[in-house]
C-alpha positions in Angstrom: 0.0 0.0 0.0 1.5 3.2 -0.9 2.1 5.6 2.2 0.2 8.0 3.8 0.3 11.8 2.7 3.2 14.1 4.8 0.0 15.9 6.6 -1.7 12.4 7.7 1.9 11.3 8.6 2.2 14.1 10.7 -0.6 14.0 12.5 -0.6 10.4 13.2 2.9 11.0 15.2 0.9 13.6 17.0 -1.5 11.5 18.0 0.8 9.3 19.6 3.0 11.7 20.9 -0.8 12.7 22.7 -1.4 8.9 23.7 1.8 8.7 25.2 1.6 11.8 27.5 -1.7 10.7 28.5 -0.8 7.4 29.3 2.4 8.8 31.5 -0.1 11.1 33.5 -2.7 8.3 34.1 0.1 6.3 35.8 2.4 8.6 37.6 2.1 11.9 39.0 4.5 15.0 37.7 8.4 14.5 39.0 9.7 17.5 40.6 6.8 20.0 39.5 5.1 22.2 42.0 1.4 22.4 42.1 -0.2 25.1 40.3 -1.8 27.9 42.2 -5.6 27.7 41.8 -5.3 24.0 40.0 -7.5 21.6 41.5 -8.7 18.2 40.6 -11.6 19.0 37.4 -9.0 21.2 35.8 -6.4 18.1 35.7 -9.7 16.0 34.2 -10.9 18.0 31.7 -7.4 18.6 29.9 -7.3 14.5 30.1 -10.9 14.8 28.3 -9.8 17.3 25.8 -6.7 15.3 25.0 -8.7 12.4 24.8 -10.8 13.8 22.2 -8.1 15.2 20.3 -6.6 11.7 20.3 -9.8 10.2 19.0 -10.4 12.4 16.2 -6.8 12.1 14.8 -7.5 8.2 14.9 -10.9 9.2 13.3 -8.7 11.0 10.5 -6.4 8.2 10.3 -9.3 5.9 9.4 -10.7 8.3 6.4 -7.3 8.4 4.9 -6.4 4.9 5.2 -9.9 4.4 3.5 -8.8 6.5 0.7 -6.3 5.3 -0.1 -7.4 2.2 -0.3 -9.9 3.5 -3.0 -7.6 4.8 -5.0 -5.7 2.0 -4.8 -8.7 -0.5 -6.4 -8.9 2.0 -8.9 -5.5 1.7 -9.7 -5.4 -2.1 -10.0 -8.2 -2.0 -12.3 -7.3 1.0 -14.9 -3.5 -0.6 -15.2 -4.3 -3.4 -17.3 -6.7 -2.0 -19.2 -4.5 1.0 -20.2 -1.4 -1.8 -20.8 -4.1 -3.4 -23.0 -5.4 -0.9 -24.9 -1.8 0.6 -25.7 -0.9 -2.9 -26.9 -3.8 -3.3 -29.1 -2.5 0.9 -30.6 1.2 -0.6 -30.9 0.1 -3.4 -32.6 -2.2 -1.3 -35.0 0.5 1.1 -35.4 2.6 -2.0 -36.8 0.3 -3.3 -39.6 -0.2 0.9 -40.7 3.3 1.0 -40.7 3.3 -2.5 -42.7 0.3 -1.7 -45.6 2.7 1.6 -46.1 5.9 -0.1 -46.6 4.3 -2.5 -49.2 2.4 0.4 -50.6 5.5 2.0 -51.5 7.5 -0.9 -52.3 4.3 -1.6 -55.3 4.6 2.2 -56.2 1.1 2.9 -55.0 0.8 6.6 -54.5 -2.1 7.0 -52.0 -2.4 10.5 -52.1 -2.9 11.4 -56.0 -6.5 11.8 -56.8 -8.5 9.9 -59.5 -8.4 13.2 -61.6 -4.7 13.8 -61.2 -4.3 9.7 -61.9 -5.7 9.6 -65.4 -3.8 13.4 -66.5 -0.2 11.3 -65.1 -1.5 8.4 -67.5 1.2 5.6 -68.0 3.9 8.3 -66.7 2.9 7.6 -62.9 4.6 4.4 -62.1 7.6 5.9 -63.7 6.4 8.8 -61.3 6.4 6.6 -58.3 9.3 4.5 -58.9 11.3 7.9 -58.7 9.3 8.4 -55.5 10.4 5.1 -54.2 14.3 5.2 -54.9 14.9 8.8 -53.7 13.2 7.8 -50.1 15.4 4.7 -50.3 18.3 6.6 -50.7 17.3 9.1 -48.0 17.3 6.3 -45.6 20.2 4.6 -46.8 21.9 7.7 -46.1 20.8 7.8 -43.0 21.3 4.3 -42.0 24.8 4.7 -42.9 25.4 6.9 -40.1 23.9 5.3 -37.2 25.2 1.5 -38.8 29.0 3.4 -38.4 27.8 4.3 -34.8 27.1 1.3 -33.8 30.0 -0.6 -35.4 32.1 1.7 -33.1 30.3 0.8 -29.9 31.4 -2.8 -31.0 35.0 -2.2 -31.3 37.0 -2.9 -28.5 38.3 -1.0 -25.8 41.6 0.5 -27.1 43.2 -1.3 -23.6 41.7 -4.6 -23.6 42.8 -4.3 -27.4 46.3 -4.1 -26.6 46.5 -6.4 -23.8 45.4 -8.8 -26.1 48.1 -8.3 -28.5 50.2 -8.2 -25.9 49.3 -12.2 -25.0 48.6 -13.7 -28.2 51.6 -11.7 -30.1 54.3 -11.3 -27.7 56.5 -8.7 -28.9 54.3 -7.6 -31.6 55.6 -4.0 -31.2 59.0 -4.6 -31.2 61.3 -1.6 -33.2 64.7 -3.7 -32.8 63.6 -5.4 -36.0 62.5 -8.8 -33.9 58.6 -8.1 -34.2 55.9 -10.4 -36.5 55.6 -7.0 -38.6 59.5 -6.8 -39.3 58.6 -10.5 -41.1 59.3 -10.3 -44.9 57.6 -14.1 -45.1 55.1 -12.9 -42.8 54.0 -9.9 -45.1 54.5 -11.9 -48.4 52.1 -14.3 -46.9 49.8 -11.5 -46.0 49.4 -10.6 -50.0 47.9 -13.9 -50.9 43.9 -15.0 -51.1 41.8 -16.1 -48.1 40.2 -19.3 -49.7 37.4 -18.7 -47.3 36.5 -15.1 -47.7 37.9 -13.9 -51.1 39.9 -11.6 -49.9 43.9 -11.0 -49.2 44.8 -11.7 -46.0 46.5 -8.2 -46.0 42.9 -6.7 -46.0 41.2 -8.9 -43.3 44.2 -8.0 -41.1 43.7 -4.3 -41.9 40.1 -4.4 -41.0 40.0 -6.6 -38.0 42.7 -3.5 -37.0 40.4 -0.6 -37.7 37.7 -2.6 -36.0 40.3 -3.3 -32.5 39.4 -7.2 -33.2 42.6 -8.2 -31.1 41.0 -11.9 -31.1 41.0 -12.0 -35.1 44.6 -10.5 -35.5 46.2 -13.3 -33.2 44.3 -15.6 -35.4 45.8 -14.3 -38.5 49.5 -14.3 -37.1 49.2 -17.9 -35.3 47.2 -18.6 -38.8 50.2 -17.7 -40.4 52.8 -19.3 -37.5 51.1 -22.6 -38.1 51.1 -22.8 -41.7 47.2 -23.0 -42.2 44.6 -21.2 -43.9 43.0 -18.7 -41.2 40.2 -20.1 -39.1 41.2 -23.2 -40.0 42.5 -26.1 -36.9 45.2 -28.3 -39.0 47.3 -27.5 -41.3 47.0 -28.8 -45.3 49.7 -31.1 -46.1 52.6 -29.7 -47.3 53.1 -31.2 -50.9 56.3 -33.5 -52.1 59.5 -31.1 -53.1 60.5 -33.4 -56.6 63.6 -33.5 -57.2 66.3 -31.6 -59.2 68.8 -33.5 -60.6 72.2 -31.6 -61.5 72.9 -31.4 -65.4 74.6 -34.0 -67.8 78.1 -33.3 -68.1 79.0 -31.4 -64.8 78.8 -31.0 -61.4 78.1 -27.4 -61.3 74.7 -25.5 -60.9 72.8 -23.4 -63.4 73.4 -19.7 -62.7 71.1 -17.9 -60.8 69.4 -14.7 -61.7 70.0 -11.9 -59.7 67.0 -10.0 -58.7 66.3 -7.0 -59.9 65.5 -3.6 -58.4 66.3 -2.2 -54.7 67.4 -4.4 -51.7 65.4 -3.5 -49.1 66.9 -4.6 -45.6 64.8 -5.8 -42.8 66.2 -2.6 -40.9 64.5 -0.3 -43.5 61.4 -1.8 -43.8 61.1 -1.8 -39.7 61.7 2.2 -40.0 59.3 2.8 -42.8 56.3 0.8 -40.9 57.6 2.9 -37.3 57.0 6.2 -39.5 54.1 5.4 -41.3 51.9 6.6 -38.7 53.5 9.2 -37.2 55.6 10.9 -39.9 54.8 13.7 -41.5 55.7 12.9 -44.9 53.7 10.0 -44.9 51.1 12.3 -44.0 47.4 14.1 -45.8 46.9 13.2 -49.7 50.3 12.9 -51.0 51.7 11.5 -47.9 49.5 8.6 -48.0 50.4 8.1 -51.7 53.9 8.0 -51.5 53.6 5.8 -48.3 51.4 3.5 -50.8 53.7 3.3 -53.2 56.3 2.7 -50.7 54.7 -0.5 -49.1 53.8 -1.7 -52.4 58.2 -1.4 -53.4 58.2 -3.4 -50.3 55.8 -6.0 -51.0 57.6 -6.3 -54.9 60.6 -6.9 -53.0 59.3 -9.6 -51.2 58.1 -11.4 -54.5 61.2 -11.0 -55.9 63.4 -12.2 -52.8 65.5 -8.6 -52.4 65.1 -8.9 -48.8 68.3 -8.7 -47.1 68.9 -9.2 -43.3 
């Protein structure tokens, strides 16, 4: 039952503040309190009557709130389900409006064009209405695109639970003495091949599951890549038979071996290119991004073409 109003609450602590003061004087006489001059016996009585009274009528007002409240309360109990009913029944009306207009405009079926104004558009209104139709699609696309980035950023990670699991499932993934998984020339020559399952180079899932903060899907990739299997998947394939190369007729010695062409890139250099990447300023707006394209892509030729050095 909900509680009483401040006033009643009040007047209730009254009452038996009275009650106990009368009870106190009904049982004992006054400690230490001279008699009053002129105070005799039906004086003493008739403040006991008047308190009595006082005491019955704040009971009396007790009762008529308590009894209010209790009304109120029946009519609470009963008007709650049938307000939760009724908005149901507008929620669920609501929905099947909301549904005959989606399929409305999704047939091209323009509600609000008179009979008159229907046979002057002639065979030019569906035309009409599909126009109607793909500009509020792209309206909301455009809008959905916003609040779809949102909420793909409340998925990401936090950046610290991010990094702690790098941390674990990469040790030494940030290393700039030229030790770390990044440093890897087999490691980013691997990275340019296909995903069999996705489609996709495993250079670009790795780049996304980094702009995402998917520290999970990154050790993945690297033990993926550690293990010598396909990404996601438990075993590795078998590695197939090497055949072998027999050394020419006529000699022991080997054919000559092309050198490769174009720059030697150390491991050293590539370590210092991917630690200024990010942070330098030449690597930096339009034309810094482009040149730091350009030079990744040098990198990754180099790799093909085995000018790696240590």
């Amino acid at each position: 039952m909900p509680p009483l109003p401040e006033a009643a609450q009040r007047n209730v602590q009254k009452a038996h503040e009275l009650s106990r003061e009368i009870a106190a004087r009904g049982q004992q006489p006054p400690v230490d309190q001279p008699p009053t001059p002129g105070a005799s016996g039906p004086v003493a009585a008739s403040d006991t009557a008047a308190l009595q009274a006082e005491n019955e009528r704040l009971t009396g007002e007790i009762r008529r709130l308590n009894a209010s409240v209790r009304v109120l309360q029946s009519k609470y109990d009963k008007e709650t389900p049938r307000l939760m009913s009724e908005n149901d029944a507008l929620k669920k009306q609501l929905e099947e409006l909301q549904a005959a207009a989606q399929r409305k405009v999704e047939a091209g079926v323009l509600t609000s064009v008179t009979d008159e104004e229907r046979s002057l558009a002639g065979p030019m209104l569906d035309v009409v209405a599909k126009v109607a139709r793909e500009v509020a699609e792209g309206t909301i696309d455009a809008r959905l695109k916003s609040v779809n980035e949102k909420l793909g950023n409340f998925e990401r990670q936090h950046e610290a639970s991010y990094y702690a699991t790098l941390d674990a499932g990469i040790p030494g993934w940030d290393a700039t003495d030229g030790s770390s998984i990044n440093d890897d020339p087999k490691f980013l020559n691997w990275l340019q091949s296909m995903d069999p399952e996705t489609n996709r180079t495993r250079w670009t899932l790795l780049k996304n599951a980094e702009a995402a903060r998917q520290g999970h899907a990154i050790v993945e990739i690297v033990n993926a890549f550690r293990e010598g299997r396909d990404i996601g998947a438990r075993t590795a394939p078998p590695k197939p038979r090497t055949p072998r190369v027999d050394p020419p007729q006529g000699g022991d010695s080997q054919p000559p071996i092309d050198q490769p062409k174009g720059k030697i890139w150390s491991r050293a250099e590539i370590a210092q290119f991917y630690k200024e990447k990010n942070l330098s300023p030449k690597y930096q707006g339009v034309q810094g991004k482009a040149k730091a394209r350009e030079v990744e892509q040098e990198i990754f030729a180099a790799q093909r073409d085995g000018r790696i050095s240590g």
